[in-house]
PQR file of N, CA, C, O and H, with PARSE charges and radii, in Angstrom:
ATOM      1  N   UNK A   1     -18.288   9.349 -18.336 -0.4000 1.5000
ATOM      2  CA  UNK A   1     -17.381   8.537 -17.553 -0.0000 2.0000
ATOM      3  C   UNK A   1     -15.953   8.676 -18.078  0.5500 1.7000
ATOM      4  O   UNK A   1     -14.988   8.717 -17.314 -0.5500 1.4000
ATOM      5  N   UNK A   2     -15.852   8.746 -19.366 -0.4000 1.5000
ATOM      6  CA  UNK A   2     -14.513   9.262 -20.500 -0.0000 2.0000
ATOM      7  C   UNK A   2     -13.851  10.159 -19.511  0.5500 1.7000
ATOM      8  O   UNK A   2     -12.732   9.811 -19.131 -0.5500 1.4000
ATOM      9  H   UNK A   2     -16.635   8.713 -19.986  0.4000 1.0000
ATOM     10  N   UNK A   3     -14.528  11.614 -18.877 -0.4000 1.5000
ATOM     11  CA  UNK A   3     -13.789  12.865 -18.652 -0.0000 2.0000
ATOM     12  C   UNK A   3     -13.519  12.433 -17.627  0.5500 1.7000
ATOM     13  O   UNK A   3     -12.300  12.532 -17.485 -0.5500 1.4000
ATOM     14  H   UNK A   3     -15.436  11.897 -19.185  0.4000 1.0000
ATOM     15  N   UNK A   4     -14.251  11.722 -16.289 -0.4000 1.5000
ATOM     16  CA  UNK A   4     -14.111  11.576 -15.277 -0.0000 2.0000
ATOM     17  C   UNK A   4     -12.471  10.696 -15.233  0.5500 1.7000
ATOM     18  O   UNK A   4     -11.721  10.962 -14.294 -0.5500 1.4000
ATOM     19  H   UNK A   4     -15.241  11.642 -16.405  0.4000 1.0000
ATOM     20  N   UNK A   5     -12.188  10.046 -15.909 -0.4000 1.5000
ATOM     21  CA  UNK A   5     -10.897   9.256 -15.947 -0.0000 2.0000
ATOM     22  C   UNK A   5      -9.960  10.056 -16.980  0.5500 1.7000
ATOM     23  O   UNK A   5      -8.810   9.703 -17.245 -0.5500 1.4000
ATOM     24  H   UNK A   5     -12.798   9.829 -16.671  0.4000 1.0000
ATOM     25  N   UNK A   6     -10.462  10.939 -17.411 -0.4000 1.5000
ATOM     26  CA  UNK A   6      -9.163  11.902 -18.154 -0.0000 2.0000
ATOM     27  C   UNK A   6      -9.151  12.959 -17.550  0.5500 1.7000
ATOM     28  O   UNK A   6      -8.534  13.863 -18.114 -0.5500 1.4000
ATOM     29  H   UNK A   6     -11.396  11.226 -17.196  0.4000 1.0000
ATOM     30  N   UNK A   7      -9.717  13.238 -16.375 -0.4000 1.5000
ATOM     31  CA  UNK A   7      -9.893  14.392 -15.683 -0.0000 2.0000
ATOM     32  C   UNK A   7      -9.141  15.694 -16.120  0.5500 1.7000
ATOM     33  O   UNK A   7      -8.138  16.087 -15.525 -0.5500 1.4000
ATOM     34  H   UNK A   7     -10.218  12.504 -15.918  0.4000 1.0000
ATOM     35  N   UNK A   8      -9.677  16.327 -17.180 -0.4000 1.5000
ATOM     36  CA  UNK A   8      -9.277  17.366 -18.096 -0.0000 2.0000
ATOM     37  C   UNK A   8      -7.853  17.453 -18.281  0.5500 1.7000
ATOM     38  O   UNK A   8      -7.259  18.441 -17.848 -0.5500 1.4000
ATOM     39  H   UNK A   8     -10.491  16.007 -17.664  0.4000 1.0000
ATOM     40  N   UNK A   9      -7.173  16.432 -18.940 -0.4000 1.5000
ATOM     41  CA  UNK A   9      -6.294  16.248 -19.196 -0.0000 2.0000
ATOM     42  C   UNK A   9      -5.034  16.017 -18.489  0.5500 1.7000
ATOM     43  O   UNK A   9      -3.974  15.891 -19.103 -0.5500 1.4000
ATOM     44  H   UNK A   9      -7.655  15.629 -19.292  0.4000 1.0000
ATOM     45  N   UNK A  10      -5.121  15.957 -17.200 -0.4000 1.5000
ATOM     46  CA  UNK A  10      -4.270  15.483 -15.876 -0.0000 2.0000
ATOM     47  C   UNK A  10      -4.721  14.357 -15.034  0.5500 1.7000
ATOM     48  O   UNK A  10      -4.638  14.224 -13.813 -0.5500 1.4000
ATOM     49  H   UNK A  10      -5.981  16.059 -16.701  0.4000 1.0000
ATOM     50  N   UNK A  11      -5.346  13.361 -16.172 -0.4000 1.5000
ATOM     51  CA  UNK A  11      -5.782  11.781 -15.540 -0.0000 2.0000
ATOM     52  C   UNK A  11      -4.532  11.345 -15.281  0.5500 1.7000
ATOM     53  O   UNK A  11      -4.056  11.299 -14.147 -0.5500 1.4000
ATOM     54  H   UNK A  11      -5.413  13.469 -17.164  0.4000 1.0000
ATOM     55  N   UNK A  12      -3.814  10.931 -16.547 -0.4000 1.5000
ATOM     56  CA  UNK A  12      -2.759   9.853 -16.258 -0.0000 2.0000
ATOM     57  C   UNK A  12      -1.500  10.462 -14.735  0.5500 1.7000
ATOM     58  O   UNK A  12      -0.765   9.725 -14.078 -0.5500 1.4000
ATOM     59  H   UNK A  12      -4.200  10.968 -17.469  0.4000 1.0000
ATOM     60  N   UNK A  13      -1.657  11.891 -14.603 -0.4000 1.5000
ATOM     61  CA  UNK A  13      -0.384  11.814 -13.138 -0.0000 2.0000
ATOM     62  C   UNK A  13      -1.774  11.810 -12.022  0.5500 1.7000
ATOM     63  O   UNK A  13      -1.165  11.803 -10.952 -0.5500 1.4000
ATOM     64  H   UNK A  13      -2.254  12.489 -15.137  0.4000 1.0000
ATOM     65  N   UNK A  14      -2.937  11.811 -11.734 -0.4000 1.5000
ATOM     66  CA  UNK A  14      -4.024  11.403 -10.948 -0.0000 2.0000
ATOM     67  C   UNK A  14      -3.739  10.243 -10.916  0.5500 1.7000
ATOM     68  O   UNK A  14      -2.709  10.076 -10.263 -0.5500 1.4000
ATOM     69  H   UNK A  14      -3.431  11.817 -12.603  0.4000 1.0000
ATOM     70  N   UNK A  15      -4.305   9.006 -11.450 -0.4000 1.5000
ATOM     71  CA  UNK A  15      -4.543   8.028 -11.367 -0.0000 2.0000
ATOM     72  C   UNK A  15      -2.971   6.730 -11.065  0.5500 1.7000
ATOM     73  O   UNK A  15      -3.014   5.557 -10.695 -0.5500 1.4000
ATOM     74  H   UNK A  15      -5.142   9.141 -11.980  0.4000 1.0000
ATOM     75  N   UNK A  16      -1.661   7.680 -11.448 -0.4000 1.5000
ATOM     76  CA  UNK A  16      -0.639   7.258 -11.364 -0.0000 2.0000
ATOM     77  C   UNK A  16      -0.199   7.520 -10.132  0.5500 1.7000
ATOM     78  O   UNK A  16       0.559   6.720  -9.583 -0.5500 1.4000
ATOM     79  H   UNK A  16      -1.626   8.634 -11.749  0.4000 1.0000
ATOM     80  N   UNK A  17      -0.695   8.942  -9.360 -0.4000 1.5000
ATOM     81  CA  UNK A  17      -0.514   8.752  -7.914 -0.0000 2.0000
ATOM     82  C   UNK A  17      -1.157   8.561  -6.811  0.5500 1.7000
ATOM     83  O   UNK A  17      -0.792   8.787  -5.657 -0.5500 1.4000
ATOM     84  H   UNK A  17      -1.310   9.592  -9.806  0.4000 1.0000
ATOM     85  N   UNK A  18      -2.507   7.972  -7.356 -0.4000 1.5000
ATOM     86  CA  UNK A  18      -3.652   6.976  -6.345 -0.0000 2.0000
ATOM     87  C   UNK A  18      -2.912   5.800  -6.064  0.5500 1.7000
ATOM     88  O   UNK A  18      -2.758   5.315  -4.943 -0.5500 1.4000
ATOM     89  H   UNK A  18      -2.804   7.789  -8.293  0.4000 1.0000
ATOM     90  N   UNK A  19      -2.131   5.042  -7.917 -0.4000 1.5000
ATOM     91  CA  UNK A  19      -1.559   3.760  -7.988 -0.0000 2.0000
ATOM     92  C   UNK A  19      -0.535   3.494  -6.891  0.5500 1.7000
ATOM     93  O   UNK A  19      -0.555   2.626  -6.018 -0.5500 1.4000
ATOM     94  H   UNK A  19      -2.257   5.435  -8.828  0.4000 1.0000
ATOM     95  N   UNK A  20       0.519   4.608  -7.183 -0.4000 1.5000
ATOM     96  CA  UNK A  20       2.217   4.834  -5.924 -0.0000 2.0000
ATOM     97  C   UNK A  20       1.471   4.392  -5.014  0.5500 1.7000
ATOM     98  O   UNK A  20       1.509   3.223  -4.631 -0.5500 1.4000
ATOM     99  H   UNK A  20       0.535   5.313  -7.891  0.4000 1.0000
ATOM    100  N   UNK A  21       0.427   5.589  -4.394 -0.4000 1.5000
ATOM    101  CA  UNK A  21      -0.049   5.387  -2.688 -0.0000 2.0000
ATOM    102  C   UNK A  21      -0.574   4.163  -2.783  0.5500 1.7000
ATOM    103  O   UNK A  21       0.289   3.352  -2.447 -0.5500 1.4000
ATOM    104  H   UNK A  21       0.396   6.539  -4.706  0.4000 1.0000
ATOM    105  N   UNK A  22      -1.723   3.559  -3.122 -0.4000 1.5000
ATOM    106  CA  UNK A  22      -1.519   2.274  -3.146 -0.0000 2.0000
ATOM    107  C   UNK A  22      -0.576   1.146  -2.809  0.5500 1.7000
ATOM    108  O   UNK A  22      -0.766   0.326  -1.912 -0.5500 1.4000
ATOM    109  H   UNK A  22      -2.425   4.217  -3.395  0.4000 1.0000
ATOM    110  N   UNK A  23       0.397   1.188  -3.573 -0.4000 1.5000
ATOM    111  CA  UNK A  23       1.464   0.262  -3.937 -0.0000 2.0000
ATOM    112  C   UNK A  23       1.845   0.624  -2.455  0.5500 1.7000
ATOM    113  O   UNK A  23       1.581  -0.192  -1.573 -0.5500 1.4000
ATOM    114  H   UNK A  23       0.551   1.855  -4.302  0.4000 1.0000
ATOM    115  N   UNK A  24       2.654   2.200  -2.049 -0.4000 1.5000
ATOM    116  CA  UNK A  24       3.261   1.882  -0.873 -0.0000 2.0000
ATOM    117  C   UNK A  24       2.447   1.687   0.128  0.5500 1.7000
ATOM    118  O   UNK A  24       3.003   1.165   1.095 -0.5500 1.4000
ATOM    119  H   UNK A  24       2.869   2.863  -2.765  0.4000 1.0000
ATOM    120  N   UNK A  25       1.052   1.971   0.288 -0.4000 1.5000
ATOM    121  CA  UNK A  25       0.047   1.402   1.828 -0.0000 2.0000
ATOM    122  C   UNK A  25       0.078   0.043   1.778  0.5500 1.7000
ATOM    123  O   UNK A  25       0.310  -0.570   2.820 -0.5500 1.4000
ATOM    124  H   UNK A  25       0.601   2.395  -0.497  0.4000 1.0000
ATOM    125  N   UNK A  26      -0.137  -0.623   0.619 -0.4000 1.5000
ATOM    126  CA  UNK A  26      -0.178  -2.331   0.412 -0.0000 2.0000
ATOM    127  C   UNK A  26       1.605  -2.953   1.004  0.5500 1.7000
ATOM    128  O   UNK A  26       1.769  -3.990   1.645 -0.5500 1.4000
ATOM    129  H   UNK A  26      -0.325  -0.125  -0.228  0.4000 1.0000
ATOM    130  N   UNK A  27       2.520  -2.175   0.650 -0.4000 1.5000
ATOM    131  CA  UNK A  27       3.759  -2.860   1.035 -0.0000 2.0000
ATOM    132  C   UNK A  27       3.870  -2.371   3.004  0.5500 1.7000
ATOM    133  O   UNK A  27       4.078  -3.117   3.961 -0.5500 1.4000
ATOM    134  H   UNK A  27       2.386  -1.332   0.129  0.4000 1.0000
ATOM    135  N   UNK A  28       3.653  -1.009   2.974 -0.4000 1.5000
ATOM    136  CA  UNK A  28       3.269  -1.052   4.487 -0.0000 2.0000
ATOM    137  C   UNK A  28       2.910  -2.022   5.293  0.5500 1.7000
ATOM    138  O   UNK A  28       3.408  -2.589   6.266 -0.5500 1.4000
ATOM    139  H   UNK A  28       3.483  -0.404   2.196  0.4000 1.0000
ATOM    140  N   UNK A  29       1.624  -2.119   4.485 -0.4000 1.5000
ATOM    141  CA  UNK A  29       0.747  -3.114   5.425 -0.0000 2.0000
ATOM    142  C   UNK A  29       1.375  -4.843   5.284  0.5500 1.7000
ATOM    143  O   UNK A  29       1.008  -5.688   6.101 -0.5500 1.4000
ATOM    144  H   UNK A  29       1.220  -1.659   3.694  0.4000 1.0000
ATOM    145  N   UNK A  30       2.128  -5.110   4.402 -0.4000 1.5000
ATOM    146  CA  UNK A  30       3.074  -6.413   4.505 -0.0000 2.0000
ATOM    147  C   UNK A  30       3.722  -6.423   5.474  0.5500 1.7000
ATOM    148  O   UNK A  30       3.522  -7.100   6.483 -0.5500 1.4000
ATOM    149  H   UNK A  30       2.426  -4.424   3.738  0.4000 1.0000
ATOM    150  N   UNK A  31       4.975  -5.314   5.176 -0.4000 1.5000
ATOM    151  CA  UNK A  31       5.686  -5.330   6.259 -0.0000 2.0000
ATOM    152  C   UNK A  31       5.564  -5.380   7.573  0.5500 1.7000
ATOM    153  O   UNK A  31       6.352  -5.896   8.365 -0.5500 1.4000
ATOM    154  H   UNK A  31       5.138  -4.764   4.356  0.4000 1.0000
ATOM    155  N   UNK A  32       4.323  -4.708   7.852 -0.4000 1.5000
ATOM    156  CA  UNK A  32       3.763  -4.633   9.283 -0.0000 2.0000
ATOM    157  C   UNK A  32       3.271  -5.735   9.648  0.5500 1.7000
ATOM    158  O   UNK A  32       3.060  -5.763  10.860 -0.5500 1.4000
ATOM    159  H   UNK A  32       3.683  -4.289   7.209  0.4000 1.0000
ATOM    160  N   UNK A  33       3.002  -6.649   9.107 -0.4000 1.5000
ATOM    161  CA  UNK A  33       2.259  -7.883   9.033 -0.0000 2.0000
ATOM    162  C   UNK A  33       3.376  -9.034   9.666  0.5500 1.7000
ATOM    163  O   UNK A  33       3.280  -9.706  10.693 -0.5500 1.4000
ATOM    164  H   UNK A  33       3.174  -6.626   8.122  0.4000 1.0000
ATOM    165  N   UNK A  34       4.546  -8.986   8.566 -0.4000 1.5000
ATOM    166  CA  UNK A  34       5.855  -9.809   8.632 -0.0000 2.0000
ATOM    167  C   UNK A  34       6.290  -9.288   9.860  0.5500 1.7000
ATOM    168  O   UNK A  34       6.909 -10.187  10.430 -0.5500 1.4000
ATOM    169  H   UNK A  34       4.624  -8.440   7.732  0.4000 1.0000
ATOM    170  N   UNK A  35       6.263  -8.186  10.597 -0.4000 1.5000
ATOM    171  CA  UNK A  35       7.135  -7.515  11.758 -0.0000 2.0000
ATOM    172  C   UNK A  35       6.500  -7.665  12.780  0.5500 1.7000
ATOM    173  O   UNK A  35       7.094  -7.452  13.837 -0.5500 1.4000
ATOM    174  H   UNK A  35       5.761  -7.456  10.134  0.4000 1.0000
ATOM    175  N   UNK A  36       5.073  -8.083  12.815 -0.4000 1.5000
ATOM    176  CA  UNK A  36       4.131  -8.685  13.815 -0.0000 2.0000
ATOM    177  C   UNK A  36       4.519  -9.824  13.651  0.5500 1.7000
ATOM    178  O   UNK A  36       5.641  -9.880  14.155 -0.5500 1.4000
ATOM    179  H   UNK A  36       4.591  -8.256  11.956  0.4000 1.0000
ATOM    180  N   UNK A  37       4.263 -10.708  13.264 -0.4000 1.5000
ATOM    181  CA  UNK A  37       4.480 -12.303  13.384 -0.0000 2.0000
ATOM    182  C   UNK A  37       6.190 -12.308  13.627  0.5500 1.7000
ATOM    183  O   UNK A  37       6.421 -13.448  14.028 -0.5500 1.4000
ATOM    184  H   UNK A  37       3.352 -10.662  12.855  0.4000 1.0000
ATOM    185  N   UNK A  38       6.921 -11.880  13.592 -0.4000 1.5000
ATOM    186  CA  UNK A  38       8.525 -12.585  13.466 -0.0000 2.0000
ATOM    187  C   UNK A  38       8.628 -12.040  15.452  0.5500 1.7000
ATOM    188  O   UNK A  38       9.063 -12.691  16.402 -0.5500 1.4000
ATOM    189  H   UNK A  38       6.733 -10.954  13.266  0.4000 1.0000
ATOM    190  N   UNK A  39       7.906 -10.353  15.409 -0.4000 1.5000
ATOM    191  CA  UNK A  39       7.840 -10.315  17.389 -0.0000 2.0000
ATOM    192  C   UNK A  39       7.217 -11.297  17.945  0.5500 1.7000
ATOM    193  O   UNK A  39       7.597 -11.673  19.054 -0.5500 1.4000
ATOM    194  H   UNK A  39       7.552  -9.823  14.638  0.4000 1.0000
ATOM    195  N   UNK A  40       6.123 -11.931  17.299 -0.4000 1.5000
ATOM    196  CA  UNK A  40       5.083 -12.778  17.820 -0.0000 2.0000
ATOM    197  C   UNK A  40       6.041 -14.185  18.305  0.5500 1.7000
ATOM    198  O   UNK A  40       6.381 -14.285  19.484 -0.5500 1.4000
ATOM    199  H   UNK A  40       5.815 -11.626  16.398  0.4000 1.0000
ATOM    200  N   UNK A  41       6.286 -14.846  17.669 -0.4000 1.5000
ATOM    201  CA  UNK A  41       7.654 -15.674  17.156 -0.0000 2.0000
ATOM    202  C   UNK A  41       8.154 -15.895  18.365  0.5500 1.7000
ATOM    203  O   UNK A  41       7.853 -16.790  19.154 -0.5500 1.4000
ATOM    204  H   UNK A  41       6.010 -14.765  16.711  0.4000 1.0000
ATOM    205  N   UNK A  42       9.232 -14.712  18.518 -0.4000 1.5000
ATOM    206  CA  UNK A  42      10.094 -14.060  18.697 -0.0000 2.0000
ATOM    207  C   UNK A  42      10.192 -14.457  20.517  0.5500 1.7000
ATOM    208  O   UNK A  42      10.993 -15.078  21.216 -0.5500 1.4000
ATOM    209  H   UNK A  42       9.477 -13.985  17.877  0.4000 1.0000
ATOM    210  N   UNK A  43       8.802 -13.653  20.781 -0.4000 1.5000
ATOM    211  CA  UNK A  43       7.972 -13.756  21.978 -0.0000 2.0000
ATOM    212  C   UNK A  43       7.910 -14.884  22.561  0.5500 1.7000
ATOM    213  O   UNK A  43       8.595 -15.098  23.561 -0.5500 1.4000
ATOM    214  H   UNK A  43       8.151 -13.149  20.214  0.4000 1.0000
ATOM    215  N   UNK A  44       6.860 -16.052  21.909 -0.4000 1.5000
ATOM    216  CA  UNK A  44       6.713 -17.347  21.825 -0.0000 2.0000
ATOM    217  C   UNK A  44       7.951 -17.971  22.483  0.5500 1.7000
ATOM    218  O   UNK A  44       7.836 -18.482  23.596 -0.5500 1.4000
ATOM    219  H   UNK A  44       6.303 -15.878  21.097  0.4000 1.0000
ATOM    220  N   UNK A  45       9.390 -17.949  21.704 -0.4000 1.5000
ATOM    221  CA  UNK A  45      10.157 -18.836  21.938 -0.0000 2.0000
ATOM    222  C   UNK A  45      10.946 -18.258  23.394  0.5500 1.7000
ATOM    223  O   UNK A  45      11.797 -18.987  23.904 -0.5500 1.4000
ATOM    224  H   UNK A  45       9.483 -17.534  20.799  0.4000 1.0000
ATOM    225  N   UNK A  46      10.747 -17.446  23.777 -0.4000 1.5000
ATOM    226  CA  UNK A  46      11.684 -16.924  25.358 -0.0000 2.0000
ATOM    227  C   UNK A  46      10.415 -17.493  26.436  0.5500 1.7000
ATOM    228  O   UNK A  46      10.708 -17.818  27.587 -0.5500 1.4000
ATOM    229  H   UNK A  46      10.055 -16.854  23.362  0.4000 1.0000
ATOM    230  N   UNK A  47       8.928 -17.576  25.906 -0.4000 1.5000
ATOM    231  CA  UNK A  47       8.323 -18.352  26.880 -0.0000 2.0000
ATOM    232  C   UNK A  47       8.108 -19.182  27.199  0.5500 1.7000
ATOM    233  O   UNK A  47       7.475 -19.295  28.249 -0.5500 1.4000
ATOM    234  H   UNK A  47       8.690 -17.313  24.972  0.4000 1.0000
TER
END
């Protein structure tokens, strides 16, 4: 399980750019979230 996470010696930029993509799909998916509800809103109040 050791090698599998040191993946012959190019773990740490692996596992550091699973983390990035992560980080930016998770802020994606905020934003998209916040930009739905504020149209939603948005919508709401002209009806």
């Amino acid at each position: 399980m050791t090698e599998f996470f040191h993946m012959g010696g190019y773990g740490a930029y692996v596992w550091s750019a699973y983390g990035i993509a992560l980080v930016i799909l998770l802020i994606n998916l905020i934003q998209a979230r916040r930009c739905q509800r504020r149209v939603e809103k948005t919508l709401a109040n002209r009806v």
